[in-house]
PASETOR-46490 format. One line per 3 residues: number of its first residue (from 1); their letters; for each residue x, y, z of C-alpha. Coordinates in steps of 0.5 Angstrom, whole numbers. Layout:
PASETOR-46490
NUM) a) X Y Z | ...
//
This chain:
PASETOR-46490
1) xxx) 62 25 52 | 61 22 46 | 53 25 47
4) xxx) 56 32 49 | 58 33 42 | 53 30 38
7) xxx) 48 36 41 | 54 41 40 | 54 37 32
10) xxx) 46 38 32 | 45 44 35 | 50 48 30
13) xxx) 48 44 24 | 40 43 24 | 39 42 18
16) xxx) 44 37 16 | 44 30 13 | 45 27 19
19) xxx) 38 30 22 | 34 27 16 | 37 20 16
22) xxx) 35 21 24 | 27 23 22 | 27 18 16
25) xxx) 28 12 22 | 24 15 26 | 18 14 21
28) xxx) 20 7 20 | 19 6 27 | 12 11 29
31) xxx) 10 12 22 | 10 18 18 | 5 22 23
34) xxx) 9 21 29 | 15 24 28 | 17 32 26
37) xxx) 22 37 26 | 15 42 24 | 16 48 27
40) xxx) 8 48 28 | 9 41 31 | 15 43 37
43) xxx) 11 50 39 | 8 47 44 | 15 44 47
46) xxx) 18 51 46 | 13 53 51 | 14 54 58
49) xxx) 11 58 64 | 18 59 67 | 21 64 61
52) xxx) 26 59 60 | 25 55 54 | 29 50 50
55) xxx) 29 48 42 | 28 40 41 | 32 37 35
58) xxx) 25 34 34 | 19 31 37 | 16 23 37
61) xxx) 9 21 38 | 10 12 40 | 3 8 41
64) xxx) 6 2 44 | 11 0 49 | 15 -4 43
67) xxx) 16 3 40 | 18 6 45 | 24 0 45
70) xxx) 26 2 37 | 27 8 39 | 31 6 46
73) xxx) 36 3 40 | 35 7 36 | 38 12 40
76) xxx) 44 7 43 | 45 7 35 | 45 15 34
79) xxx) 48 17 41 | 40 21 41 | 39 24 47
82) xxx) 32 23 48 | 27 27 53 | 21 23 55
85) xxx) 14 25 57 | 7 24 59 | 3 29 56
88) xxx) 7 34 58 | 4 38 63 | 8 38 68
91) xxx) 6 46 69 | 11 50 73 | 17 45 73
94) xxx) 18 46 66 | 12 44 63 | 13 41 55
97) xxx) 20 43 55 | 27 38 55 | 33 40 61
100) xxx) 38 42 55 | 37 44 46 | 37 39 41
103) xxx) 34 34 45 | 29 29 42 | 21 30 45
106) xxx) 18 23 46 | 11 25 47 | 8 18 51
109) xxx) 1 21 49 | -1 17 45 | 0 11 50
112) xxx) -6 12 54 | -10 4 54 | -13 3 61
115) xxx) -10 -4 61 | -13 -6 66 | -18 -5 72
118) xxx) -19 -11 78 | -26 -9 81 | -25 -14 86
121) xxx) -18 -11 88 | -19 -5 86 | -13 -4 82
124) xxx) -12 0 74 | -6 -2 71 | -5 4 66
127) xxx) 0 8 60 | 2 14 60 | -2 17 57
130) xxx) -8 16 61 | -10 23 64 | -15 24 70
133) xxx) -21 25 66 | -20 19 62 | -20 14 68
136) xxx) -25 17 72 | -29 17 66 | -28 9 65
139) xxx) -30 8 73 | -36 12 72 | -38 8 65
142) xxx) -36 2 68 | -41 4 74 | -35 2 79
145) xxx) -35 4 86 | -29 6 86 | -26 13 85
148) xxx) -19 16 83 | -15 21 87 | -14 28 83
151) xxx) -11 33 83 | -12 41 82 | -7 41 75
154) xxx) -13 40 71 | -17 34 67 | -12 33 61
157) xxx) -6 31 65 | -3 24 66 | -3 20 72
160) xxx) 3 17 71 | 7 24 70 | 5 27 77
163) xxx) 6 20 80 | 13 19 77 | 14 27 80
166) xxx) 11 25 87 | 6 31 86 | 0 30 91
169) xxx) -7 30 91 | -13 31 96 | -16 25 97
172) xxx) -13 19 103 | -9 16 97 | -7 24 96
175) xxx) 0 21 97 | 1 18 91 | 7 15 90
178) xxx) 5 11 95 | 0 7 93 | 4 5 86
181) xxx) 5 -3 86 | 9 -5 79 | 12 -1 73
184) xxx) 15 -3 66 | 21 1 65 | 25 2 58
187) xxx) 32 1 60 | 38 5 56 | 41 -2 54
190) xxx) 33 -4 51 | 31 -8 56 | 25 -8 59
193) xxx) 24 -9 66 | 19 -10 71 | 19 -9 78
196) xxx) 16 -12 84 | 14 -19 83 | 12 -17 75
199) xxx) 19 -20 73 | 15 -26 74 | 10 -29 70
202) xxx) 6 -32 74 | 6 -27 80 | -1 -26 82
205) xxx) 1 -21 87 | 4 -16 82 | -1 -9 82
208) xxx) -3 -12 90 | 4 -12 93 | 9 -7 92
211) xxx) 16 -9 94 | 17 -16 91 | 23 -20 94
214) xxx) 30 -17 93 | 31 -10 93 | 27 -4 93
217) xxx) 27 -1 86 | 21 3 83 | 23 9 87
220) xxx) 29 10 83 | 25 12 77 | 21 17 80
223) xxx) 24 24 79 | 30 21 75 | 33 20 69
226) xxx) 34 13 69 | 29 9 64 | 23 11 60
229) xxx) 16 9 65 | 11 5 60 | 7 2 65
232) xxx) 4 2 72 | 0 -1 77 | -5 3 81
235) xxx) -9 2 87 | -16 6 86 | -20 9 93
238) xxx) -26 6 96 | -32 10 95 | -34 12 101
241) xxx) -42 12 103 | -40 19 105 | -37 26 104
244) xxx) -36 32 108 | -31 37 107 | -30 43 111
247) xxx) -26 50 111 | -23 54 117 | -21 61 115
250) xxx) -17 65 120 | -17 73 118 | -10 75 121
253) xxx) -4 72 119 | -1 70 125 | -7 65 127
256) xxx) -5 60 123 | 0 57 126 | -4 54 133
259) xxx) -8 52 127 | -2 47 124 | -1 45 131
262) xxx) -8 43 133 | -10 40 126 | -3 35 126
265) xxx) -6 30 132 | -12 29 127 | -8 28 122
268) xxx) -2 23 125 | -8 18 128 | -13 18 122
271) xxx) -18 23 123 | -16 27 117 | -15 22 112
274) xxx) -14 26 106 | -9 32 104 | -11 38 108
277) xxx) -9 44 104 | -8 51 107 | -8 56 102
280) xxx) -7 65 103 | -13 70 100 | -9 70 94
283) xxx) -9 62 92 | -17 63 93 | -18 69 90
286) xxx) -14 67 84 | -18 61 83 | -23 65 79
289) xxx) -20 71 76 | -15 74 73 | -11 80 77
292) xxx) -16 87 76 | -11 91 72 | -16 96 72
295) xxx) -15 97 79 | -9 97 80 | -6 100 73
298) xxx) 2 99 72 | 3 95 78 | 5 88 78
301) xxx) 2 87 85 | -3 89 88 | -5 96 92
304) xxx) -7 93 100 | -13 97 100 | -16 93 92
307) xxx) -13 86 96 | -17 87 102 | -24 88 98
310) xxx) -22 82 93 | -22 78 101 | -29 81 102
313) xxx) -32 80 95 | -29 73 96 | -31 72 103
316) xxx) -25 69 105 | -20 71 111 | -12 71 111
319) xxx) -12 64 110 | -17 58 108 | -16 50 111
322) xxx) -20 45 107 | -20 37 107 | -25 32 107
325) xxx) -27 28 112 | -29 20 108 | -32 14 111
328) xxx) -40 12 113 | -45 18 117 | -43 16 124
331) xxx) -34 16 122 | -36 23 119 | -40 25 124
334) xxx) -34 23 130 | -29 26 125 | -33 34 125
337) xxx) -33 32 133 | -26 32 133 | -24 37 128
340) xxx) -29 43 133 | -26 40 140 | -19 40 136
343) xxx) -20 48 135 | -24 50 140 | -18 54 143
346) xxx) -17 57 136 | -19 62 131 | -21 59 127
349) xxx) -28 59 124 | -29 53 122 | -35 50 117
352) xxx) -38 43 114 | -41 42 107 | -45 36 105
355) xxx) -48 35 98 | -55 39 101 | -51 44 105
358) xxx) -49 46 97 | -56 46 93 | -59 50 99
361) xxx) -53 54 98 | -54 55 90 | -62 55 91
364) xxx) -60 62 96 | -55 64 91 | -59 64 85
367) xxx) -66 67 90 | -61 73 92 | -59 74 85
370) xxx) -53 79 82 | -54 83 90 | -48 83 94
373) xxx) -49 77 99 | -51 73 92 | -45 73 89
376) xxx) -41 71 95 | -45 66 96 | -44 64 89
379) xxx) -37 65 90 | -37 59 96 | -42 55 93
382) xxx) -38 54 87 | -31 53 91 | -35 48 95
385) xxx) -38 44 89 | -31 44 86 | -27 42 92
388) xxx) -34 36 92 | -33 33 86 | -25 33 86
391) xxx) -26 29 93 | -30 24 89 | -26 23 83
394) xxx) -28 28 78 | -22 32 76 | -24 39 76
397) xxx) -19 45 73 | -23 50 77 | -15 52 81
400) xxx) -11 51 75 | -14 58 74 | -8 61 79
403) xxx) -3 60 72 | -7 66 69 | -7 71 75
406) xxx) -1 75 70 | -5 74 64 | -5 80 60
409) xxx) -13 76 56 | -18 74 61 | -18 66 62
412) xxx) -20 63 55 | -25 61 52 | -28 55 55
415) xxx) -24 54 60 | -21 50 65 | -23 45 58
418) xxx) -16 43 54 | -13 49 58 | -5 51 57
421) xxx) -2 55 61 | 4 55 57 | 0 55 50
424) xxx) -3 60 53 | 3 65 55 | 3 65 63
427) xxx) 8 66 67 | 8 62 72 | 14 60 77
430) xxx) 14 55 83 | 18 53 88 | 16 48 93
433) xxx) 20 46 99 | 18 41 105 | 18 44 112
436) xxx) 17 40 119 | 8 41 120 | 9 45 125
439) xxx) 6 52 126 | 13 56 128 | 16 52 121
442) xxx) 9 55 117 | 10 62 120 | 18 62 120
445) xxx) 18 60 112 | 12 65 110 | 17 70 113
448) xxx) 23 68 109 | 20 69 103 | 15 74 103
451) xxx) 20 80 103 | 23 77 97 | 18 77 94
454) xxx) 15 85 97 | 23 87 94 | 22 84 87
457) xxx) 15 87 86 | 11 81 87 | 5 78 91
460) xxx) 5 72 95 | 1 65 93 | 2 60 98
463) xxx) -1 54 99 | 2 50 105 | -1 42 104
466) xxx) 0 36 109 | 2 32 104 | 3 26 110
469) xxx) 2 26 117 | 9 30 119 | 11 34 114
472) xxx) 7 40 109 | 9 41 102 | 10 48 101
475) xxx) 8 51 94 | 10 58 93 | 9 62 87
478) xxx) 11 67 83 | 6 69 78 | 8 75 73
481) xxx) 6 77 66 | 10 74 60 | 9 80 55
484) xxx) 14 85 60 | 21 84 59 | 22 88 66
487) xxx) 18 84 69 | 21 78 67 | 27 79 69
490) xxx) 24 81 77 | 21 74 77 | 28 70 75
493) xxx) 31 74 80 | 25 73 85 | 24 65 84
496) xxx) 33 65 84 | 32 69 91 | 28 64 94
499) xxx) 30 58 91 | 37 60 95 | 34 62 101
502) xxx) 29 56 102 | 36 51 101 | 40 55 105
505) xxx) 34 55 111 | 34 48 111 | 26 47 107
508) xxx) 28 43 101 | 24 42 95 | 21 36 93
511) xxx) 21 37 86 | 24 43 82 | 24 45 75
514) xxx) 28 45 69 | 32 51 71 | 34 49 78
517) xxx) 36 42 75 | 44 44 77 | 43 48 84
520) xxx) 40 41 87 | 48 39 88 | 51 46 89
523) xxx) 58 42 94 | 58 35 91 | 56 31 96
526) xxx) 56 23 96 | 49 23 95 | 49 26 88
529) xxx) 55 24 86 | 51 16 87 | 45 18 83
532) xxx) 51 19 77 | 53 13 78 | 47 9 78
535) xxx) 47 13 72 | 52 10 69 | 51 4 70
538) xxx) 43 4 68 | 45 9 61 | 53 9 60
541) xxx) 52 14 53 | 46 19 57 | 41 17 52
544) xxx) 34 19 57 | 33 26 60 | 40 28 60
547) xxx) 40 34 66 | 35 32 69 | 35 31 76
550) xxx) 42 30 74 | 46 36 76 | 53 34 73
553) xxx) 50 34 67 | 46 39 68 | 51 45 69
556) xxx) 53 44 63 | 45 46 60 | 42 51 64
559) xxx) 46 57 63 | 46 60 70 | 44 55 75
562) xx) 37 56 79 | 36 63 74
//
């Protein structure tokens, strides 16, 4: 109650001495530079791509674990609801943006020390701020055989923030979580806590088993708001001798579902190791373009007869499956072995590129020249060396594209380089259910959601990625232009549709955005009503991250549920 109506007491009164004093100790603790209420300074965390942005009290950059703690205290001192993160990138879930108004932004960015890197045991230990690009590059500087896992949401994003969301990447450590060993975590009370074996000084073992002796507590602080995360140990992936990767596309719909079903064998007894991503037309086209509204004037969709030419210049089929296959010449070969013999009853048309594959390809592309066969081939060939470099470890922000799709400007200059889709005024919504990978569950699921998205105007991208040897993650979104209030509206109604209908089938999401915060716990359950225990426990005054992945408190932030 008593944080309740200190936001109320902020909110109405902004400007007040009670604010000042805030900024003023705050200062002490980050220096003078690091700590503002400028409205240039908070822009970027009033941003988002979901339409639904929030109004920080003010924004907090720390430098070090130490003053993440003052702060921490400060905050117990002055009931100051804090909303921590990485580097707020957390593009489609909320982006920069705090759950709730009035919320101090504690922008961990300026947290980014590789603390440690163990080449024998192949382990980094890292700070927030770390992106992708800054550890990749650090291993390749250091001439490390080792590689990151990356993910497609571009190379200035933080390691930890995705991990601490369980997002996924491509690799065979794509499930990320998973191969986490050892956090620091800033408690409410001020406390740090180690977890695993950290909390013992003299553990040797720390980064390299994760569990530790007691209960099991690090999954606690992913997609909670249970403590600030400072630190994290992170197992880094072997560089394989070799790398393949193949694409199968299928050019009606429906054949995907013997696909799903032949693959999944593969995957459950290791001969797909890493995560095997299977995405519409839409997903691939949008990787270089923006939505031609030259050719479809006033339309928030586009006509079939311009998606069915967008398919033939992009030489893609309804769907497109794409994975890695790592290991030594001979494991890669076997693997291809198994992948043909898995599809053979299939329709799927199925290729695998190699290094040489694609400068062969890109030899041809730039002796065909600007002819139609030319830039096809170019098309592949780009795809292809974007998907080899993020397999190697070398993040590349070719596919964070799709989040411009809407955008009434083409892609901006330099991109993907310090691209931002919320800076850069995308609309962007995702919802992200988990289904049974099983090709039924991928045809039934497309065809809830589809004429939902018909109805509101929009199309379809999905990618559905088979995030472990069982289960797919789903990522559905609704891309739609910021500049048009009607549209606006049609994709909050869209996106709160789906996101009902999805729940009510069964397909619950892994991760949601700030806007379905409180839908997460629409009839009470023992569950939910656990997690606000352990809440209360761990941070009685609900100093860090009020409402989010807390859909008590929440319902009294977000106006309007899952809209």
């Amino acid at each position: 109650m008593r944080i309740i109506e200190e936001q109320k007491f902020r909110h109405e009164q902004p400007d007040s001495g009670w604010k000042r004093g805030v900024l003023a100790a705050l200062r002490l603790i980050v220096g003078a530079e690091h700590a503002s209420d400028d409205p240039a300074a908070l822009r970027r965390y009033t941003c988002s791509t979901a339409a639904r942005s929030t109004v920080p009290l003010a924004v907090v950059r720390p430098g070090s674990q130490a003053e993440v703690v003052a702060l921490v205290r400060l905050a117990g001192a002055r009931a100051l609801p804090l909303y921590p993160l990485s580097t707020g990138c957390n593009w489609g879930y909320g982006d920069a943006c705090a759950v709730g108004d009035a919320q101090l932004i504690v922008d961990l960015g300026r947290m980014n020390r590789i603390v440690e890197v163990d080449a024998e045991l192949g382990y980094a230990v890292i700070e927030p701020g770390v992106t992708q690009q800054q550890l990749s590059d650090y291993l390749h500087s250091e001439k490390l055989n080792w590689w990151i896992d990356c993910t497609g949401a571009g190379p200035d994003t933080s390691f930890m923030g995705n991990i601490l969301e369980r997002g996924f990447g491509h690799s065979p450590y794509g499930n990320r979580l998973q191969h986490v060993s050892g956090m620091h975590i800033v408690l409410a009370s001020g406390e740090v806590l180690a977890t695993g074996f950290g909390h013992y000084p003299q553990a040797r073992a720390a980064h390299l088993f994760p569990y530790g002796v007691g209960p099991f507590l690090d999954g606690m602080f992913t997609q909670s708001n249970f403590g600030i995360v400072t630190r994290i140990g992170i197992w880094l992936q072997p560089a394989a001798d070799c790398v393949n990767h193949f694409l199968c596309t299928m050019s009606e719909h429906e054949d995907i579902g013997p696909v799903v079903d032949a693959l999944r064998p593969l995957r459950m007894n290791g001969t797909l190791r890493s995560i095997v991503h299977i995405g519409n037309d839409l997903r691939v086209i949008s990787g270089g373009r923006v939505f031609p509204r030259s050719l479809a004037p006033d339309q928030s969709s586009l006509p079939p007869a311009v998606r069915g030419s967008l398919r033939e210049a992009a030489a893609v089929g309804a769907w497109t499956v794409s994975g890695a296959l790592y290991g030594s010449a001979a494991q890669v070969a076997a693997a291809r072995a198994a992948i043909k013999v898995a599809l053979r009853g299939t329709r799927a048309r199925t290729a695998f590129l190699s290094e040489r594959k694609l400068r062969w390809g890109a030899a041809m592309a730039r002796l065909l020249g600007s002819s139609r066969a030319g830039l096809r081939l170019r098309a592949q060939v780009g795809l292809g060396e974007a998907l080899f470099a993020m397999n190697r470890g070398k993040p590349n922000g070719r596919f964070l594209a799709g989040a411009y799709w809407r955008r009434r400007q083409a892609l901006p200059a330099g991109f993907p380089h310090k691209a931002d889709p919320a800076l850069d005024n995308c609309g962007m919504l995702w919802i992200s259910p988990v289904l049974p990978m099983r090709g039924k569950d991928v045809l039934d699921l497309h065809a809830l959601v589809e004429p939902l998205f018909a109805a509101h105007g929009f199309d379809l991208f999905v990618t559905f990625s088979m995030i472990n040897e069982r289960a797919l993650g789903a990522v559905l979104t609704i891309a739609y232009d910021k500049e048009d209030a009607a549209e606006v509206a049609r994709a909050k109604e869209c996106y709160r549709a789906v996101f009902e209908s999805v729940m009510e089938a069964g397909y619950i999401p892994y991760r949601v955005g700030n806007q379905s915060m409180a839908a997460l716990d629409p009839g009470g359950d023992v569950y939910w009503n656990t997690v606000a225990r352990i809440k209360a426990a761990l941070d009685p005054e609900g100093l860090i991250a009020p409402g989010r992945y807390e859909p008590g408190r929440a319902k009294g932030l977000v106006a309007g549920g899952a809209g």
